[in-house]
NUDO-839479 format. One record per residue (C-alpha): x, y, z; chain; residue in three letters; residue number from 1. Coordinates in steps of 0.001 Angstrom, whole numbers. Example, Ala and Ser with C-alpha at 12.3 -4.5 7.8 and 13.67 -1.06 7.14 Angstrom:
<recs>
- 12300 | -4500 | 7800 | A | ALA | 1
- 13670 | -1060 | 7140 | A | SER | 2
</recs>
This chain:
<recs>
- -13969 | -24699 | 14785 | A | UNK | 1
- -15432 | -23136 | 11707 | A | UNK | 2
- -13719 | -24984 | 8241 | A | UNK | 3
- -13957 | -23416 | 4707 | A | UNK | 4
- -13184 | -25838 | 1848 | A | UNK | 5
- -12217 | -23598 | -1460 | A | UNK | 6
- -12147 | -26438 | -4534 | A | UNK | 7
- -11325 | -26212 | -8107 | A | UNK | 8
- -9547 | -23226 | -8104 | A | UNK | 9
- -6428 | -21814 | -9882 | A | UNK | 10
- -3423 | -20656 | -6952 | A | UNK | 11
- -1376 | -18179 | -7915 | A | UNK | 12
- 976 | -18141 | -5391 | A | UNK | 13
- 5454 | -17943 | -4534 | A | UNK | 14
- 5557 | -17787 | -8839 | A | UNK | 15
- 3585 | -20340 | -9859 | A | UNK | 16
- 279 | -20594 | -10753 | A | UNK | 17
- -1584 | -23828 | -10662 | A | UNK | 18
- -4935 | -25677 | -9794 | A | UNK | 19
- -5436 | -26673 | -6166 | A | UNK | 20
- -7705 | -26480 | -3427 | A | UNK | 21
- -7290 | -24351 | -39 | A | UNK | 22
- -8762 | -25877 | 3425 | A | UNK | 23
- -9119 | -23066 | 6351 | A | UNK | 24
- -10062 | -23940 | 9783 | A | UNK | 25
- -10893 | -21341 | 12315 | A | UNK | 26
- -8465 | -18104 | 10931 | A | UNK | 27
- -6156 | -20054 | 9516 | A | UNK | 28
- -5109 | -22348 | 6517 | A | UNK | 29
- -5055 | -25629 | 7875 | A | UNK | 30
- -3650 | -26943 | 4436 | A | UNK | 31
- -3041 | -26375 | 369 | A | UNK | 32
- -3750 | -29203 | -2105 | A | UNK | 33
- -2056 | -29560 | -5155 | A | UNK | 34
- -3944 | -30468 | -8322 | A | UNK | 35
- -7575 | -29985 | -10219 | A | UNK | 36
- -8930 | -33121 | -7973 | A | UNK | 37
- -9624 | -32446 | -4139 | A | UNK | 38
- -9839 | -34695 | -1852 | A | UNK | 39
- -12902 | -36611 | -1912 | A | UNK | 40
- -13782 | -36664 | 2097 | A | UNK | 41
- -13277 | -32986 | 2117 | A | UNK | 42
- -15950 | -32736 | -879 | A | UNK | 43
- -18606 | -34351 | 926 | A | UNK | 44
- -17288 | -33307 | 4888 | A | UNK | 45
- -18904 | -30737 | 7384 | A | UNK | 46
- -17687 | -27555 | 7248 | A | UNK | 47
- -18766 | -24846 | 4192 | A | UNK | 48
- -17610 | -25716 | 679 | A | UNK | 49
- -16747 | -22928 | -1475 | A | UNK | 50
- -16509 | -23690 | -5599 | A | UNK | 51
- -14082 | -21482 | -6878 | A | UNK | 52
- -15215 | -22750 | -11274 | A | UNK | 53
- -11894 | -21962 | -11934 | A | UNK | 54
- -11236 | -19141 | -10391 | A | UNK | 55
- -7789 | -17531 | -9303 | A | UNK | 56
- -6916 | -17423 | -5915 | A | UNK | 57
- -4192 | -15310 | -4158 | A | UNK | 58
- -2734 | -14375 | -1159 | A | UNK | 59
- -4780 | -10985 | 189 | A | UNK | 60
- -2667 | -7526 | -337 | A | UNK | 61
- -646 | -5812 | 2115 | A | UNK | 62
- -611 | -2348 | 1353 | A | UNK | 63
- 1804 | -232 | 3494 | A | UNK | 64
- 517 | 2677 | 2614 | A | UNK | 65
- -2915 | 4400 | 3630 | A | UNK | 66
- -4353 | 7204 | 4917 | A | UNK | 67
- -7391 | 6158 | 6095 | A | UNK | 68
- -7882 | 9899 | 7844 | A | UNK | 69
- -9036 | 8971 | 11217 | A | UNK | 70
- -9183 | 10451 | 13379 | A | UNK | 71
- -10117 | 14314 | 12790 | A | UNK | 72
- -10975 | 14063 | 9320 | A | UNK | 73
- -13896 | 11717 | 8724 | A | UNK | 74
- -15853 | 14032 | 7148 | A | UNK | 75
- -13356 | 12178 | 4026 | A | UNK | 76
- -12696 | 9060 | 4852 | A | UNK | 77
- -12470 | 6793 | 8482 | A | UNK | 78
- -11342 | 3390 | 9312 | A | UNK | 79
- -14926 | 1757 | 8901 | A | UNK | 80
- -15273 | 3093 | 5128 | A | UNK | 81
- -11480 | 2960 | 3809 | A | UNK | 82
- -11463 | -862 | 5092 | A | UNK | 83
- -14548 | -1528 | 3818 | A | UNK | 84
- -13303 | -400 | 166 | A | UNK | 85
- -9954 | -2190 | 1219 | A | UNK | 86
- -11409 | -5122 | 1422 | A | UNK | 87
- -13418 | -5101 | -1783 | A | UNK | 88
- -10540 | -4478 | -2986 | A | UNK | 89
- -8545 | -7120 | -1930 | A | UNK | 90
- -7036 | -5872 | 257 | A | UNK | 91
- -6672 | -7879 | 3775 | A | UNK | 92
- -4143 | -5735 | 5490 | A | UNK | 93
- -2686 | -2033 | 5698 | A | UNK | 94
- -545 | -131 | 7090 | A | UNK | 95
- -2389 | 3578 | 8022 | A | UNK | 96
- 89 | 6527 | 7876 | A | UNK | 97
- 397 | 9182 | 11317 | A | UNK | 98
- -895 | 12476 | 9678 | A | UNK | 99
- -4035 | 12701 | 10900 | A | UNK | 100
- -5237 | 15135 | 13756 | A | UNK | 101
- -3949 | 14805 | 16079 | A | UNK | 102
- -1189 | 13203 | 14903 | A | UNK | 103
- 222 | 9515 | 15566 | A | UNK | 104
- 3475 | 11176 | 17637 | A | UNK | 105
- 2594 | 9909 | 20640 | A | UNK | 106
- 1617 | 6921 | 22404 | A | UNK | 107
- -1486 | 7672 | 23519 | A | UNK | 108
- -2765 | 8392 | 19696 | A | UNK | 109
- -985 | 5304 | 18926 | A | UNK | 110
- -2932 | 2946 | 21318 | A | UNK | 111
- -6271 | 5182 | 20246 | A | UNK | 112
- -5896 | 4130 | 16864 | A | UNK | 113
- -5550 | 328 | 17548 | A | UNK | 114
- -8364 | 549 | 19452 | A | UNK | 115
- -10434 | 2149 | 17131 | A | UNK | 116
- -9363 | 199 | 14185 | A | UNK | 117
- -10196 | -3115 | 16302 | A | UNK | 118
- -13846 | -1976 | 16870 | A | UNK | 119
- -14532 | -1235 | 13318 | A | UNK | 120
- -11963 | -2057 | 10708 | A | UNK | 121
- -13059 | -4732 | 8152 | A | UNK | 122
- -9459 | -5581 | 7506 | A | UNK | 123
- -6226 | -6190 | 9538 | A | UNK | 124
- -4652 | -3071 | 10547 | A | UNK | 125
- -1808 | -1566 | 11505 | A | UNK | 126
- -191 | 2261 | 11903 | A | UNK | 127
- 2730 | 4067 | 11434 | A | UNK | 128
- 3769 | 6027 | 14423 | A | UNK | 129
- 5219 | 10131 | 12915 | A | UNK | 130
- 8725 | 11290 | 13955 | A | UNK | 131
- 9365 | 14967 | 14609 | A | UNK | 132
- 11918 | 16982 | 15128 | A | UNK | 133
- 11356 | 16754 | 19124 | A | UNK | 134
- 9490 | 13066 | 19816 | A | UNK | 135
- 12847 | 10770 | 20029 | A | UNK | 136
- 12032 | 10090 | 23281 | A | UNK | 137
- 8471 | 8582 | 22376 | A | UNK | 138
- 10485 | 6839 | 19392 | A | UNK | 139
- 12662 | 5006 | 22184 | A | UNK | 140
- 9790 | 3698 | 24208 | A | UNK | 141
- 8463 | 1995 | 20777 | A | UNK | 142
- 7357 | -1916 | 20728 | A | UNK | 143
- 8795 | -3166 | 17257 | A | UNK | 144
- 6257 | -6270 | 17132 | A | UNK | 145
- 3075 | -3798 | 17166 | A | UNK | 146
- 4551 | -1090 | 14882 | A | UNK | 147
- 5650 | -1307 | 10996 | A | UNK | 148
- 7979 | 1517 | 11479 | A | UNK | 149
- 8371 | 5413 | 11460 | A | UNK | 150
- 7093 | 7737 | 9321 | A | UNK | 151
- 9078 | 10633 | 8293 | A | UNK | 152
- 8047 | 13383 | 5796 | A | UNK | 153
- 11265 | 15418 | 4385 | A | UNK | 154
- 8767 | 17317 | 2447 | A | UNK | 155
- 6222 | 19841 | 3102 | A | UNK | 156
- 3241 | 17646 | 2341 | A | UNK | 157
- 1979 | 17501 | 5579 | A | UNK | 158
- 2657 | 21050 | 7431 | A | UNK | 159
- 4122 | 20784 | 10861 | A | UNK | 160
- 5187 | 16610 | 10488 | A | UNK | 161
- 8111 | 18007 | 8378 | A | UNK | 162
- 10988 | 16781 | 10284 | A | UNK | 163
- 14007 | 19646 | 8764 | A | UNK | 164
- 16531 | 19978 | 11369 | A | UNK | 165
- 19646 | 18259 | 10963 | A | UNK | 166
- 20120 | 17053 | 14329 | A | UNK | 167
- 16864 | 15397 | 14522 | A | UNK | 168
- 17527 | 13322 | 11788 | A | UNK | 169
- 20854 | 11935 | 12512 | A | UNK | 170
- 19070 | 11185 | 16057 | A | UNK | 171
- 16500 | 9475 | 14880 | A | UNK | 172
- 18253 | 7395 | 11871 | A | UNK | 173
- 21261 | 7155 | 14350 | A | UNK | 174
- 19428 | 5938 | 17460 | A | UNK | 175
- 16498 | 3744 | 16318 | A | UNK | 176
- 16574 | 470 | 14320 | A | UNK | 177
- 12769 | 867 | 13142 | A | UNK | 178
- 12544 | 468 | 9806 | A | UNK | 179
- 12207 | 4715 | 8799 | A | UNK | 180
- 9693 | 5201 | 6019 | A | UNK | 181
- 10365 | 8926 | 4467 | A | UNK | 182
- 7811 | 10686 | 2057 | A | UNK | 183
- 11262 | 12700 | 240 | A | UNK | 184
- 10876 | 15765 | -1975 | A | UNK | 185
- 12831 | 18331 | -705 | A | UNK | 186
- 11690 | 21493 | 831 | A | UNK | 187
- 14274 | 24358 | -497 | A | UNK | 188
- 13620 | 23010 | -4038 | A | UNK | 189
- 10060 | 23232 | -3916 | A | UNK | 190
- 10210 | 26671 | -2462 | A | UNK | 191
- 12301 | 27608 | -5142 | A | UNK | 192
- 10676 | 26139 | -7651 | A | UNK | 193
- 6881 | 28068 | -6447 | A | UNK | 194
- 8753 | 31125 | -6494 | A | UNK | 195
- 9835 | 31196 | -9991 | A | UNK | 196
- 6436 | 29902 | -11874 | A | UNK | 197
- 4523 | 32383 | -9551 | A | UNK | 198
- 6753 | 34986 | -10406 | A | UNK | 199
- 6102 | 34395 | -14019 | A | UNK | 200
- 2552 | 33402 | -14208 | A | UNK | 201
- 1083 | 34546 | -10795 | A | UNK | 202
- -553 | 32253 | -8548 | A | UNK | 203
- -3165 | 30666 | -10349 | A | UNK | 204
- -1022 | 27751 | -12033 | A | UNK | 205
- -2959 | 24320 | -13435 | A | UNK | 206
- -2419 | 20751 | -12736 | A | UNK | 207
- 237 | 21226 | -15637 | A | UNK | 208
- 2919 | 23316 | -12855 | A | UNK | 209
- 2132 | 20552 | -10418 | A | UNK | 210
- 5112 | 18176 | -11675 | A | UNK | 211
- 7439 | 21346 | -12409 | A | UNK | 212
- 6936 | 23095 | -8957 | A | UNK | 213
- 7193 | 19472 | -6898 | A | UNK | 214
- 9843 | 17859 | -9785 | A | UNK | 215
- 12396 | 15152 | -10472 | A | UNK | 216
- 15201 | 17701 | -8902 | A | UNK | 217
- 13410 | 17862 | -5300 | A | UNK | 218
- 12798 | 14093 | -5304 | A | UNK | 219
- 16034 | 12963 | -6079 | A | UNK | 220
- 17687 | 15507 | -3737 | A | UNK | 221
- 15638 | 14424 | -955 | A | UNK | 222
- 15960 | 10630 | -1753 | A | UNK | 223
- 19491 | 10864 | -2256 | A | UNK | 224
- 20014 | 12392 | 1543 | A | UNK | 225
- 17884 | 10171 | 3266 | A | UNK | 226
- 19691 | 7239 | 1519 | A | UNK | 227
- 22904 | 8955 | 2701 | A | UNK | 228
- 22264 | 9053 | 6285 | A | UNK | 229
- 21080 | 5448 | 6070 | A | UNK | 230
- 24262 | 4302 | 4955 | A | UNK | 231
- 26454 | 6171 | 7278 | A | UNK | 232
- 24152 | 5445 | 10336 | A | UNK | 233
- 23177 | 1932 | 9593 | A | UNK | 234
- 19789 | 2720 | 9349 | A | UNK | 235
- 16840 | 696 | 7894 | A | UNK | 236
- 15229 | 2524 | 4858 | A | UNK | 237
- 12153 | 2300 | 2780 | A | UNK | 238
- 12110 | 5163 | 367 | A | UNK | 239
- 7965 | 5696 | -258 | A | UNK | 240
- 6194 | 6341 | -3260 | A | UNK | 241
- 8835 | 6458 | -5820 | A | UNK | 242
- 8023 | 8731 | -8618 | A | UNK | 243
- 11354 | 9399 | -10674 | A | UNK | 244
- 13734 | 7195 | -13176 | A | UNK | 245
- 16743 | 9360 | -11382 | A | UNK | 246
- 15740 | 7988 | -8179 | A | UNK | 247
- 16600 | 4277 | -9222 | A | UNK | 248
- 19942 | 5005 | -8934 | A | UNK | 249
- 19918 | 5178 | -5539 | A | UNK | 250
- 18497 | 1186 | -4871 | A | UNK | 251
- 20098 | -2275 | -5355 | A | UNK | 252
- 18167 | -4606 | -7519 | A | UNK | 253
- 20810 | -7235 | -7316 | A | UNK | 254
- 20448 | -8311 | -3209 | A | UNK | 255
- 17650 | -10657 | -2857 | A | UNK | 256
- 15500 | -8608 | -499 | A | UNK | 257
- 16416 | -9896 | 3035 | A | UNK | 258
- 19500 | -8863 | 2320 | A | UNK | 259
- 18913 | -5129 | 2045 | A | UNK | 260
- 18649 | -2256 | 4310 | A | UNK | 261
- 17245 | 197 | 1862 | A | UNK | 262
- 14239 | -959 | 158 | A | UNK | 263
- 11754 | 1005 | -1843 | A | UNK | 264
- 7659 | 1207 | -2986 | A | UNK | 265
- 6290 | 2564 | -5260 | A | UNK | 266
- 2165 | 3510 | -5764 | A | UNK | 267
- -259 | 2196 | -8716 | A | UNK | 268
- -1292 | 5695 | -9762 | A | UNK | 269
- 2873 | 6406 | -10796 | A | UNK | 270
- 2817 | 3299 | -12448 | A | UNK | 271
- -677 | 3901 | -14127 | A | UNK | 272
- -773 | 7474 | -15103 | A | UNK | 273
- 1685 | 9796 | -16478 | A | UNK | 274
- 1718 | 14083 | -17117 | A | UNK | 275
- -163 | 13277 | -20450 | A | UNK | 276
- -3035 | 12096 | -17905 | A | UNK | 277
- -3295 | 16218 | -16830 | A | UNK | 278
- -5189 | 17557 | -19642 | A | UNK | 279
- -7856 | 15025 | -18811 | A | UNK | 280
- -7894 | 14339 | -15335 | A | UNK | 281
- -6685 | 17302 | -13682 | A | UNK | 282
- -6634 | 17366 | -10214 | A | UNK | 283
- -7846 | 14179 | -9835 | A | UNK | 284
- -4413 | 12996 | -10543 | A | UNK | 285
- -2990 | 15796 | -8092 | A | UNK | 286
- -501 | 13469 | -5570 | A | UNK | 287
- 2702 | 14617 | -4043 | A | UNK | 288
- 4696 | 13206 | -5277 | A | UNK | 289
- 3805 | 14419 | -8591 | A | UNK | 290
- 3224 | 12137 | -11168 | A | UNK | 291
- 5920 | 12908 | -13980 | A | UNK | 292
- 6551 | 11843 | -17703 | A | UNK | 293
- 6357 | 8448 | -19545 | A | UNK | 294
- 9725 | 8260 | -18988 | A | UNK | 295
- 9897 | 8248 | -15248 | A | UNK | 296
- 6502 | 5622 | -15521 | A | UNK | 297
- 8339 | 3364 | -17835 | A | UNK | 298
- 11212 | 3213 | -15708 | A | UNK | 299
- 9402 | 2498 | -12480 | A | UNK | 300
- 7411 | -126 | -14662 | A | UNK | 301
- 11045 | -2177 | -15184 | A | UNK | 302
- 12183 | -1412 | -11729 | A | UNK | 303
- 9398 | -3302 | -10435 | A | UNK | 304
- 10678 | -6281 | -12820 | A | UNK | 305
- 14245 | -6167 | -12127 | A | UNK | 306
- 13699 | -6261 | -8448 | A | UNK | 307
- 14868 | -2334 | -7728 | A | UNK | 308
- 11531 | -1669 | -6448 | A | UNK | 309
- 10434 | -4378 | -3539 | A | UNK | 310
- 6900 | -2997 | -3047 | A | UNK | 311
- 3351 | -1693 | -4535 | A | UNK | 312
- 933 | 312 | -2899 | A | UNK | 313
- -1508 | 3399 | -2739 | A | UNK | 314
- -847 | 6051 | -1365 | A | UNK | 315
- -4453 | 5980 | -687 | A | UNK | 316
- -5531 | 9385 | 61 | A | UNK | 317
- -9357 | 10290 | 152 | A | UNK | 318
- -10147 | 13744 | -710 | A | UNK | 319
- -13809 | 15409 | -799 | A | UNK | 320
- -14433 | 16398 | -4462 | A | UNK | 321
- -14465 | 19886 | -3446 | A | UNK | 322
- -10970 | 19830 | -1632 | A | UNK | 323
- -9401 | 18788 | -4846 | A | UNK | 324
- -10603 | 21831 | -6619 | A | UNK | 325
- -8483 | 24631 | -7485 | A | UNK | 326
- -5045 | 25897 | -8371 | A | UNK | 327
- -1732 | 23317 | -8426 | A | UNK | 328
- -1336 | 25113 | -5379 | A | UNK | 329
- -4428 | 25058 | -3386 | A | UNK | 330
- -5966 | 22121 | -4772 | A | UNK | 331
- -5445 | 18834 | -2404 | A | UNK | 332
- -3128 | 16180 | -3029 | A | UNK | 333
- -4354 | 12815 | -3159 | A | UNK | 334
- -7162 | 10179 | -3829 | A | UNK | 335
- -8706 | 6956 | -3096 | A | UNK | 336
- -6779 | 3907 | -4504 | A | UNK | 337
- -7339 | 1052 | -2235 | A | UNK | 338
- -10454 | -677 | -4220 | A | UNK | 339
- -8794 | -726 | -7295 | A | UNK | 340
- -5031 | -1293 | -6462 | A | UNK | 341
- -5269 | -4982 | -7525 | A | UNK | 342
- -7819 | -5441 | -10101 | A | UNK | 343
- -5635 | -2417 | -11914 | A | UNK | 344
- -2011 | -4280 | -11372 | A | UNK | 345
- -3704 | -7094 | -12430 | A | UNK | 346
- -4859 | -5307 | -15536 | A | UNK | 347
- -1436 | -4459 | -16291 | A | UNK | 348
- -53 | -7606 | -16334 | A | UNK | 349
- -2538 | -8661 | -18882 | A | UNK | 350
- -1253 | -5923 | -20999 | A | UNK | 351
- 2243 | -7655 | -20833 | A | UNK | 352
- 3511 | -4996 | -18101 | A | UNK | 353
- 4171 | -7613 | -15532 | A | UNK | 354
- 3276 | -10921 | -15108 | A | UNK | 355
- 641 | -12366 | -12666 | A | UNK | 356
- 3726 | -13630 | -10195 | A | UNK | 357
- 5077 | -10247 | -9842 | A | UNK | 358
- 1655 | -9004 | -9212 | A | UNK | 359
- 1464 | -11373 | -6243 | A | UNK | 360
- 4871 | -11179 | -5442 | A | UNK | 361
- 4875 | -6863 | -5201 | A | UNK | 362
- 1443 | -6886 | -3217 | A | UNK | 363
- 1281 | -9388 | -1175 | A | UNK | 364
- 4526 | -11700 | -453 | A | UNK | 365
- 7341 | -8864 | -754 | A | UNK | 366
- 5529 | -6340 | 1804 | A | UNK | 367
- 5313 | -9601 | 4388 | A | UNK | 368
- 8871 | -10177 | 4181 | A | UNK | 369
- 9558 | -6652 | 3998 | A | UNK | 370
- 7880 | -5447 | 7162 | A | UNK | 371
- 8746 | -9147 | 9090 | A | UNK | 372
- 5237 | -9367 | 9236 | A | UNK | 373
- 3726 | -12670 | 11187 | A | UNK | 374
- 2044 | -15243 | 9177 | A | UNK | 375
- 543 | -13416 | 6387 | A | UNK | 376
- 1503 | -12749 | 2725 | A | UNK | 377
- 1588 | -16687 | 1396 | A | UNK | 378
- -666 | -19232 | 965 | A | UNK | 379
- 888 | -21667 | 2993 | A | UNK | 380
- -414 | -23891 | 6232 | A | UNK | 381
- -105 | -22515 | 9621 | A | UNK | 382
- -903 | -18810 | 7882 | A | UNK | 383
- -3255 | -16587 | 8547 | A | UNK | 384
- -6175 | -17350 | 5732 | A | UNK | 385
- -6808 | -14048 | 4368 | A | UNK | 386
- -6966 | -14529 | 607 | A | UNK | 387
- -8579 | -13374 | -2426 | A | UNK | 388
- -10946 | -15125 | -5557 | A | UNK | 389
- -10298 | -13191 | -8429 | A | UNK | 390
- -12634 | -13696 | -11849 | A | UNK | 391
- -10072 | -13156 | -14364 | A | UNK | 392
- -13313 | -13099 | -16888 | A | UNK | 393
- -15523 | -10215 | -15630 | A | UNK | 394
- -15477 | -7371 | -17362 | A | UNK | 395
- -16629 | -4175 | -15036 | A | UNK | 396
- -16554 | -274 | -15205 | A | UNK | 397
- -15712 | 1548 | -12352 | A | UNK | 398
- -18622 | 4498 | -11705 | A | UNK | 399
- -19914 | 6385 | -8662 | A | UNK | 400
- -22297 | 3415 | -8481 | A | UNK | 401
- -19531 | 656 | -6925 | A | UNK | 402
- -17083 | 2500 | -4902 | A | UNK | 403
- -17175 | 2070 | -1384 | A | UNK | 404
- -14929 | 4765 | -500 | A | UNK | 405
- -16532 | 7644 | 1677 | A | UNK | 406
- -15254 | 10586 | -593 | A | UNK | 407
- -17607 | 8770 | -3473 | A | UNK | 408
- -14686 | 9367 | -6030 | A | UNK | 409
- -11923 | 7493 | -8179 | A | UNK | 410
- -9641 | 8606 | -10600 | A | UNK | 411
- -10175 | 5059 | -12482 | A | UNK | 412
- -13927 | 6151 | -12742 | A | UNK | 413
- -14981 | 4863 | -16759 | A | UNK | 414
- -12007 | 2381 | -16389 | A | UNK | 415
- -13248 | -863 | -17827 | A | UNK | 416
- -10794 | -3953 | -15931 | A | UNK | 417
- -11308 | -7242 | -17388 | A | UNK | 418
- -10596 | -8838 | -13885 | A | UNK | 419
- -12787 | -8681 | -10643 | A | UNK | 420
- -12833 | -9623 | -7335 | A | UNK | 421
- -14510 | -12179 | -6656 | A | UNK | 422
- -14612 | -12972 | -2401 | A | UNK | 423
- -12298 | -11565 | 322 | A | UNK | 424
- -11351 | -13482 | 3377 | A | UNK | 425
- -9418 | -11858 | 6622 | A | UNK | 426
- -8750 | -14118 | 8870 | A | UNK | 427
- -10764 | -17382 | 7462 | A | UNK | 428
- -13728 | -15031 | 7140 | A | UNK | 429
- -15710 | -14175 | 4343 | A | UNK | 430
- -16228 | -10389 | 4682 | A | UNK | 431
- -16689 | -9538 | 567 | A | UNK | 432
- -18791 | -11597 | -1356 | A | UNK | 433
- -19745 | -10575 | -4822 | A | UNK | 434
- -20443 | -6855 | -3787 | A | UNK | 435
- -21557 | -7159 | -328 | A | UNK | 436
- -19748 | -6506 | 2591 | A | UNK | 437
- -20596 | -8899 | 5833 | A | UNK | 438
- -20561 | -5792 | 8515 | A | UNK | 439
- -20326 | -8684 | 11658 | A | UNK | 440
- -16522 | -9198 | 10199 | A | UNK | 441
- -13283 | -7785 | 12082 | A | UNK | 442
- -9567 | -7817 | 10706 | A | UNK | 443
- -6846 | -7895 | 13650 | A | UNK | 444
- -3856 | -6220 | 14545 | A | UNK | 445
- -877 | -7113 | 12842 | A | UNK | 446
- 2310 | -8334 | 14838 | A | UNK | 447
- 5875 | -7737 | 13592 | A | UNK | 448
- 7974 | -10863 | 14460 | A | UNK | 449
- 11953 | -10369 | 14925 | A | UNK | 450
- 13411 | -7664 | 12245 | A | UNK | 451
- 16737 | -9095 | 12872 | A | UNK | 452
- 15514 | -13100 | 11690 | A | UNK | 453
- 16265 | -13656 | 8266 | A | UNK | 454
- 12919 | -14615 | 6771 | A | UNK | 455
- 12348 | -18382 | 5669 | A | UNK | 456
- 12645 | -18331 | 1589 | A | UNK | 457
- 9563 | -19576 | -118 | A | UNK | 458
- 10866 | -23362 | 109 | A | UNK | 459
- 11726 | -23835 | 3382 | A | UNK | 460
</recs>
């Protein structure tokens, strides 16, 4: 069995951060040593030794949301490329979302996913499976330990995946207990909302009509419904991609997250960019849902602090550069996060945002507990050794030159991060090193252990 010895590094790991050493034998961490001096024997013992000069290392992302946009739309992104950047990244593990073509609604494009994502993803993988308004019986026939959840769009984001009749909702959040992930901006608002600014201005609205057509009002509205049937139906909630200070409202920041059965995310680019971003990014900043004011930013910003918010992700959603071009209303929504997802959290919480713990804690530890997800998420013995080396002293620019995602774009692109990463390992392998990617390396499926077990707290 393969060992890899990682010395002299900084851990930052369950809220502290501290020096110690990490042993991993075969995919796993065999054990975590407390302290700047390693053991000796392991020093000078078989087995690869990795000098980490001071380095920090964490527990690999999770990032439960992705559109990776395979299959039927490679020509912008696939599994091989997305995890590739994923893993660059830092990220270990994702969670890919059903809208592709066709879509996940079925079994059989289920099981053709895992498949293809086990011949050629570079990180562990796993996939929503889409509810409709007519697949309940493919819901029922579901196996909870290879599935996050379901995905349910209550918005018109993704064309015939909207799921709008009343009676298929209260079936599905009355008859399944999958966790239900909704995308929420609601559809009569948004309707309204394009009539009026076309009716005033015509068709041709900017980025600037983006935030007014798909605004705080539809989000909220949407939100507040899908947290309605939750409670009445005893369903288990994640409200996805959070983009509005109304929408807090709606979450409990005071249950310690076990505890709760409505749970929320929310994605870097709300926390990173705001409507003054428009005039100079455009439609590069083009998501749904919209990014909104300072305000709404701010206040996501402290709901990750006071616990409101449980999760942070992407979103990521490769676009070519010519799909994003356009009107507010023909341009596509969307763009690659998942290289730069960590190094810019990470960036924040140098700025005094958040600290380095809630970094960890939001990406990696909180989405393990969150989904019940086996082994992963911690640096602890007996888990899966997918972890991260940051250089918290490496000052890079992002440009066309470094990203690794197939759409050959970023919306960070001249963003100059102070921290990099360093090495990736998935699974007790080293697929990134310093820029390259080792191609031989495979991630695995994830498996979902009991949703029902309490998870262990980070001292037992």
């Amino acid at each position: 069995m393969k060992s890899i010895f990682i010395y002299n590094a900084q851990i930052l790991n369950e809220g502290y951060a501290a020096p110690g050493s990490v042993l991993i034998e075969g995919d796993k961490i065999a054990a975590v040593y407390e302290g700047a001096s390693p053991p000796s024997h392991l020093l000078s013992g078989a087995g690869e030794r990795i000098d980490a000069g001071g380095k920090w290392l964490l527990p690999g992302v999770i990032d439960d949301q992705v559109h990776f946009r395979e299959p039927g739309l490679t020509h912008k992104g696939d599994i091989a490329s997305e995890s590739r950047a994923a893993v660059a990244g830092g990220v270990t593990t994702f969670m890919d979302m059903p809208n592709t073509k066709p879509q996940t609604t079925s079994l059989g494009h289920l099981e053709w996913k895992l498949q293809r994502a086990a011949a050629t993803s570079a990180a562990n993988y796993s996939f929503f499976f889409g509810g409709t308004n007519d697949n309940i019986n493919e819901i029922h026939k579901l196996d909870r330990r290879r599935v996050p959840g379901l995905k349910l769009f209550l918005g018109s984001s993704t064309g015939n995946m909207l799921v709008d009749k009343r009676e298929s909702l209260e079936r599905i959040f009355g008859e399944t207990d999958l966790l239900i992930a909704v995308h929420a901006e609601k559809e009569e608002i948004i309707r309204r909302n394009t009539a009026y600014y076309t009716g005033l201005y015509g068709e041709a609205l900017d980025i600037s009509f983006h935030p007014r057509i798909r605004s705080a009002e539809a989000c909220y509205a949407s939100s507040a419904e899908a947290v309605e049937l939750a409670r009445r139906l005893g369903s288990r909630l994640h409200l996805l991609h959070l983009s509005t200070a109304g929408e807090l409202a709606l979450l409990d920041g005071e249950k310690p997250l076990h505890e709760k059965k409505i749970t929320a995310e929310v994605c870097i680019h709300h926390l990173w960019f705001s409507d003054e971003d428009y005039p100079r990014l455009g439609n590069r900043i083009k998501w749904n849902p919209s990014i909104k004011t300072i305000h709404d930013r701010q206040a996501l910003r402290e709901a990750v602090n006071k616990n409101l918010i449980d999760i942070v992700a992407t979103d990521h959603a490769p676009h070519l550069p010519a799909e994003k071009e356009g009107s507010c209303l023909t341009a596509a929504s969307g763009g690659p996060l998942v290289q730069h997802s960590l190094v810019a959290m990470l960036e924040m919480a140098s700025r005094g945002i958040f600290t380095y713990g809630k970094v960890v804690e939001k990406m990696a530890h909180q989405p393990a507990e969150l989904f019940h997800i086996d082994r992963r998420g911690y640096i602890r013995p007996g888990y899966y050794a997918d972890l991260v080396i940051i250089d918290p002293e490496a000052p890079w620019t992002v440009s066309p030159h470094n990203l690794l995602c197939k759409c050959g774009w970023s919306p960070f692109e001249g963003e100059r991060f102070r921290h990099k990463v360093w090495k990736t390992f998935v699974n007790g392998q080293l697929v990134y090193d310093k820029g390259e990617i080792d191609e031989s390396v495979r991630g695995m499926e994830v498996a979902y252990t009991d949703p029902t077990a309490r998870p262990l707290s980070p001292t037992e």
